[in-house]
MARDO-188733 format. One line per field, with one value per residue (C-alpha): residue number from 0; residue in one letter; x, y, z. Coordinates in Angstrom, 3 decimals, m for minus. Example, Ala and Ser with C-alpha at 12.3 -4.5 7.8 and 13.67 -1.06 7.14 Angstrom:
BEGIN
k = [0 | 1] .
r = [A | S] .
u = [12.300 | 13.670] .
v = [m4.500 | m1.060] .
w = [7.800 | 7.140] .
***
This chain:
BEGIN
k = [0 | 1 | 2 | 3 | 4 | 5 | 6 | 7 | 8 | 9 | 10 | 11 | 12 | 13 | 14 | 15 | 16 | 17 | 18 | 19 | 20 | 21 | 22 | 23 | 24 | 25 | 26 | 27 | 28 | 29 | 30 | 31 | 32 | 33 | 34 | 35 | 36 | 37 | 38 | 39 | 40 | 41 | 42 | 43 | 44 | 45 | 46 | 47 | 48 | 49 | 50 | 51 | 52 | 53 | 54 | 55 | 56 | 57 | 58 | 59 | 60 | 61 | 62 | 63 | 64 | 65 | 66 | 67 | 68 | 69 | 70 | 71 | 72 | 73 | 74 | 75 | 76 | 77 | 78 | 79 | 80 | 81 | 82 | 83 | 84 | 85 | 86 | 87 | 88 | 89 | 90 | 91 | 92 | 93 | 94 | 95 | 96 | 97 | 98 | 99 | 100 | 101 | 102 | 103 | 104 | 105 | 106 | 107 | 108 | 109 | 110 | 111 | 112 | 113 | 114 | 115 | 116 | 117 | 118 | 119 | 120 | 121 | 122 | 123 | 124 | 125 | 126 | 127 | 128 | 129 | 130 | 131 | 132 | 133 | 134 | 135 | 136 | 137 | 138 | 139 | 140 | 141 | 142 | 143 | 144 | 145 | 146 | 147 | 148 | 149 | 150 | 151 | 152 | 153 | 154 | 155 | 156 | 157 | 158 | 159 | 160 | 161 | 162 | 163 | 164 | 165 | 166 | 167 | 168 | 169 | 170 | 171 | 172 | 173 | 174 | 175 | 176 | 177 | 178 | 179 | 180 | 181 | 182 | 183 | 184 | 185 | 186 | 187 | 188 | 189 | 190 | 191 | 192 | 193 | 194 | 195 | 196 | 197 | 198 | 199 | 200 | 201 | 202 | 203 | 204 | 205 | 206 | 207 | 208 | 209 | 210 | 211] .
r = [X | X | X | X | X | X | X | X | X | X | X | X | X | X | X | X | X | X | X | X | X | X | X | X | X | X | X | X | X | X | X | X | X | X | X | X | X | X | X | X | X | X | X | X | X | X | X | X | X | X | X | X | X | X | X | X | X | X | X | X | X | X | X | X | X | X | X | X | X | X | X | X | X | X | X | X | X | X | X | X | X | X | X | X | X | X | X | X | X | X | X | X | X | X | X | X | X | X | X | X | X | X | X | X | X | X | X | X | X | X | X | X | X | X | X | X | X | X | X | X | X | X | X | X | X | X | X | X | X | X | X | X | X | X | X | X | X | X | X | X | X | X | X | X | X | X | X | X | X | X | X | X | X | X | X | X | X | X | X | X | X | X | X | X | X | X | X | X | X | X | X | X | X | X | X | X | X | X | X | X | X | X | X | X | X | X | X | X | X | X | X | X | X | X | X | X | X | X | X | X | X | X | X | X | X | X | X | X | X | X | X | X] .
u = [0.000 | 1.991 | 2.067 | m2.035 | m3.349 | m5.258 | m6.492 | m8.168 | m9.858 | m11.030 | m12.442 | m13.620 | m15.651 | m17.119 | m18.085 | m20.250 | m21.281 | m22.727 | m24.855 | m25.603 | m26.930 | m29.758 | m33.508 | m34.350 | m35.958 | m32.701 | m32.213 | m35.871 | m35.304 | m32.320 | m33.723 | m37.473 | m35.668 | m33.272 | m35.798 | m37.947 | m34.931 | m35.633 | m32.123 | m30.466 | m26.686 | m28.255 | m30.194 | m26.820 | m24.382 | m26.283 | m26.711 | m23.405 | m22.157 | m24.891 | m23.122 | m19.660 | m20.512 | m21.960 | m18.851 | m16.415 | m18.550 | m18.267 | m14.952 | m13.571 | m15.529 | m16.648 | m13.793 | m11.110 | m12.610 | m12.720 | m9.178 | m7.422 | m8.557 | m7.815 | m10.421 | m13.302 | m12.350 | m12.508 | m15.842 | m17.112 | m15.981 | m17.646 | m20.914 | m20.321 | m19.822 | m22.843 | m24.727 | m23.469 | m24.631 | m28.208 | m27.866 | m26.815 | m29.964 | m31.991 | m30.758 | m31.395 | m35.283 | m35.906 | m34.807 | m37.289 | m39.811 | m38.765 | m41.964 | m41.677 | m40.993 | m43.463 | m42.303 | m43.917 | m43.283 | m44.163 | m45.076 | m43.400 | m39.960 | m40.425 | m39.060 | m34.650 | m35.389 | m37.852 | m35.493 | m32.779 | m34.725 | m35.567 | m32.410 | m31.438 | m34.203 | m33.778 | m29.939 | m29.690 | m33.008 | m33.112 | m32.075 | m30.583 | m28.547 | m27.615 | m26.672 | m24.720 | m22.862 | m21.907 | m22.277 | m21.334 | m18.196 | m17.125 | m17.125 | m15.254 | m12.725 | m11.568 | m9.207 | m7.045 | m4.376 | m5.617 | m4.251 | m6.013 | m9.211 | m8.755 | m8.540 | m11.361 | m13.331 | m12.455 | m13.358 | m16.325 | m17.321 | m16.185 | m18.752 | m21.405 | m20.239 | m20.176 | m23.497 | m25.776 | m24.174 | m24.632 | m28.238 | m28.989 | m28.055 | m28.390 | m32.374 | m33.879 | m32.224 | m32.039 | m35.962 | m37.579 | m35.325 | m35.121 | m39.543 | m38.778 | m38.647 | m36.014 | m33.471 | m33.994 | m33.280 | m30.263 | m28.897 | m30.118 | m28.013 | m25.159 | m25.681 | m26.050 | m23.259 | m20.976 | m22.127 | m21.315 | m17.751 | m17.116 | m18.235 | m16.944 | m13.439 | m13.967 | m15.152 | m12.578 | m10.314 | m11.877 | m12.141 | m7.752 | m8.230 | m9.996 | m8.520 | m4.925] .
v = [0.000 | 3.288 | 6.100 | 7.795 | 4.026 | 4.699 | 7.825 | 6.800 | 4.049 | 5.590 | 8.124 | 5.600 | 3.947 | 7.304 | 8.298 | 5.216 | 4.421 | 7.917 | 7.210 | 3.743 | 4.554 | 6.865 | 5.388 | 3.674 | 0.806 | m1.751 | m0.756 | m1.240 | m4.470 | m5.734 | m4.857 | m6.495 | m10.021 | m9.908 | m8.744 | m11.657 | m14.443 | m14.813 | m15.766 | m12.264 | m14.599 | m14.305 | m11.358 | m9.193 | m11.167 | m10.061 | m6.316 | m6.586 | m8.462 | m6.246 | m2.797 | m4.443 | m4.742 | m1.011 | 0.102 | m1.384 | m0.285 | 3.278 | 3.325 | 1.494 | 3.450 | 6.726 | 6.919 | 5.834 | 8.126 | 11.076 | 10.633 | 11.466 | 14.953 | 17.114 | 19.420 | 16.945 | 15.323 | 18.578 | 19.251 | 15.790 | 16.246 | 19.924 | 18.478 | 15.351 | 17.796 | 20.026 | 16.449 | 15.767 | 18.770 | 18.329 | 14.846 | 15.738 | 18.587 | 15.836 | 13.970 | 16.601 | 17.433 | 13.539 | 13.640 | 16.276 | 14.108 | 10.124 | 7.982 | 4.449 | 1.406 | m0.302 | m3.870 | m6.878 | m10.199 | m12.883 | m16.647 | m18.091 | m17.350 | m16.948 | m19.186 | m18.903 | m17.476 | m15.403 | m13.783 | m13.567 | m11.993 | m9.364 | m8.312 | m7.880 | m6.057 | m3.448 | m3.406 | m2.821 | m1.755 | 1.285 | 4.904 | 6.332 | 2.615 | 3.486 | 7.471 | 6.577 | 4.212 | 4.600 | 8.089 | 9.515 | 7.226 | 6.748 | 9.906 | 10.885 | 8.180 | 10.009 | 12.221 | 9.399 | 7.819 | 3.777 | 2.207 | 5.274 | 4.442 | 0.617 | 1.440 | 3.841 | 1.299 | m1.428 | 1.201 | 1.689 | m1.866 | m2.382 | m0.313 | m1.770 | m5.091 | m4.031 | m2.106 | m4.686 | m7.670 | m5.618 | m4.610 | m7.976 | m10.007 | m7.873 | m7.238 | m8.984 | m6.899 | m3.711 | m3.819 | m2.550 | 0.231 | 1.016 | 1.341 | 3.954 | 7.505 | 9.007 | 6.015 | 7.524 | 10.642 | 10.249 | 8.113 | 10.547 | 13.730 | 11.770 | 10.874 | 14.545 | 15.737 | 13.126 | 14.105 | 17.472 | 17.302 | 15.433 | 17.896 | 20.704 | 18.413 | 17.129 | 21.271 | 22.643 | 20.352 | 20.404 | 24.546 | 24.117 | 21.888 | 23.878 | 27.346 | 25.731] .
w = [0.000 | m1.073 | 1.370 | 0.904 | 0.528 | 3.793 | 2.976 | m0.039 | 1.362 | 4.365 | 1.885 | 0.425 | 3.350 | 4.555 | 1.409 | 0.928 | 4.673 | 4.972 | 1.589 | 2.551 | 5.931 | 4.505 | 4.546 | 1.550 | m0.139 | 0.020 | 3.638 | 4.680 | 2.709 | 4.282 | 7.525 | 7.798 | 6.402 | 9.169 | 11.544 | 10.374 | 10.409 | 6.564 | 5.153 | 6.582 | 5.320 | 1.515 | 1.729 | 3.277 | 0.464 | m2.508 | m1.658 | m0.921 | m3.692 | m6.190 | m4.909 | m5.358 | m8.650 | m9.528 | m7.306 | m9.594 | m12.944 | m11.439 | m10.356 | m13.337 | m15.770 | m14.943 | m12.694 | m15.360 | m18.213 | m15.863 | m14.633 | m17.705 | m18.045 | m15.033 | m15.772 | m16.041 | m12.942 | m11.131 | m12.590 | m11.265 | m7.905 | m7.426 | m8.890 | m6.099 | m3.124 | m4.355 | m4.333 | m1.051 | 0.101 | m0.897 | 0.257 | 3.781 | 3.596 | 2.800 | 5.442 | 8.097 | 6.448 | 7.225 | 10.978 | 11.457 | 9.895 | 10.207 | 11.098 | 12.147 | 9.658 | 11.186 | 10.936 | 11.668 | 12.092 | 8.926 | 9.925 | 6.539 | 4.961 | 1.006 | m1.287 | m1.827 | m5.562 | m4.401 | m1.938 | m4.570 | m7.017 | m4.560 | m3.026 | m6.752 | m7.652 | m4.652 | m5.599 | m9.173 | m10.182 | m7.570 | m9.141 | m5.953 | m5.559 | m9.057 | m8.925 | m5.408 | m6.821 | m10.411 | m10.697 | m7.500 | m6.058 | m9.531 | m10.397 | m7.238 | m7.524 | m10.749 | m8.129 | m7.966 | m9.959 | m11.136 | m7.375 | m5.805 | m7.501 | m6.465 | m2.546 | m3.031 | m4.239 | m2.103 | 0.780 | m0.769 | m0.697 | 2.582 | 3.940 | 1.989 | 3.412 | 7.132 | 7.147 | 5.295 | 7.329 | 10.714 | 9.846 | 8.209 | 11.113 | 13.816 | 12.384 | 14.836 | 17.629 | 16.117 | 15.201 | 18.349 | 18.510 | 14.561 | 15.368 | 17.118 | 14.666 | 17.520 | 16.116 | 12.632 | 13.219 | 15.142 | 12.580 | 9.762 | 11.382 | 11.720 | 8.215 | 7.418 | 9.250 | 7.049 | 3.457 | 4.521 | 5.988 | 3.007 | 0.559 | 2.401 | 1.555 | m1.838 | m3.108 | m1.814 | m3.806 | m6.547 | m6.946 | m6.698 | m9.489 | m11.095 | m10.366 | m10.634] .
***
C-alpha cells in the first residue's frame, strides 16, 4: 500500500457508509428479512455483492474516463460535493420528519429465488442505488491515480459489506429500537453531518483543481 493508501480508502468507506446509511428501499429491505430471520446470510451477500458490482462499474468506468482529463475530474468532484450537500440537507429534512418502519413479524420465509430476485431487484433496479454508486463514487474516484481508484473502491465496498451484514443479522435486535422515529433521526443527522464534511473536503479540492 503506497504512502495515501489509507487515505483513499477511508475516503472511500465514509463516502459510501454515509450514503448507505440513509432510509431507503434496500435498507428497509435488508432490515425487515433480518428482523424476520428470513435468510439475513443471503439477503446481506447479494446487496453486498450487487453494490460491489456497480462500485467497480463506477470506479472502473466513470472513474477511469474522468481521470485522464484534469479538468473533467474537477468538474465531477464539485458536482459530487454540491450532491453531497443536498444529500446531507436531505438527510437533516428527514430527521425532522422520520416515522416508524413499522415492521412486523411474517409466519413463513419466502421461497430462496424469491429472496434472490428481490435483493437484486432493490440493488440494481433502484435509481438512488444506481446514482450513489456509479455516478457519485465513480465519479469521485476520478481524483485518484488507477491504485487510488482501487482502494477507493475497495473502501467503498467495505462499507457496503459491514453495514448490510450488521443490519442484516443484527435485524432482529435492532428492530424494536429502529420502530422507534427518535433512532432515525439520530442516525439521519449523523448521516447529514458526514455528506457534509465530506463535501466541504472534496469542493474545496476540486475549486484548486480547477482554479490551478
Amino acid at each position: 500500500m503506497h504512502p495515501y493508501g489509507l487515505s483513499e480508502y477511508v475516503q472511500g468507506f465514509a463516502l459510501s457508509a454515509g450514503l448507505i446509511m440513509a432510509i431507503g428501499a434496500q435498507n428497509v429491505f435488508v432490515l425487515t428479512h433480518g428482523a424476520r430471520g428470513h435468510r439475513p446470510w443471503l439477503v446481506a451477500g447479494v446487496c453486498t455483492a450487487c453494490d460491489g458490482l456497480l462500485i467497480a462499474a463506477g470506479v472502473g468506468g466513470v472513474g477511469a474516463l474522468a481521470a485522464d482529463s484534469p479538468g473533467i475530474s474537477g468538474l465531477l468532484a464539485l458536482a459530487g460535493a454540491a450532491f453531497l450537500l443536498a444529500y446531507g440537507l436531505r438527510a437533516f429534512k428527514s430527521a425532522v420528519g422520520s416515522e416508524s418502519l413499522g415492521l412486523s413479524e411474517g409466519d413463513s420465509c419466502p421461497q430462496v429465488r424469491a429472496i434472490l430476485m428481490a435483493a437484486m431487484g432493490v440493488s440494481l433496479l433502484n435509481p438512488h442505488a444506481l446514482l450513489d454508486t456509479v455516478v457519485l463514487i465513480g465519479g469521485l474516484s476520478s481524483r485518484f491515480e488507477a491504485g487510488g481508484r482501487l482502494l477507493f473502491g475497495l473502501g467503498a465496498v467495505t462499507a457496503s459489506a459491514c453495514w448490510f451484514f450488521s443490519l442484516s443479522l443484527g435485524g432482529r435486535l435492532l428492530a424494536p429500537v429502529l420502530r422507534r422515529p427518535g433512532a432515525w433521526r439520530v442516525l439521519d443527522v449523523l448521516v447529514g453531518l458526514t455528506m457534509w464534511g465530506l463535501a466541504a473536503g472534496i469542493g474545496h479540492e476540486a475549486l484548486g483543481r480547477l482554479l490551478a
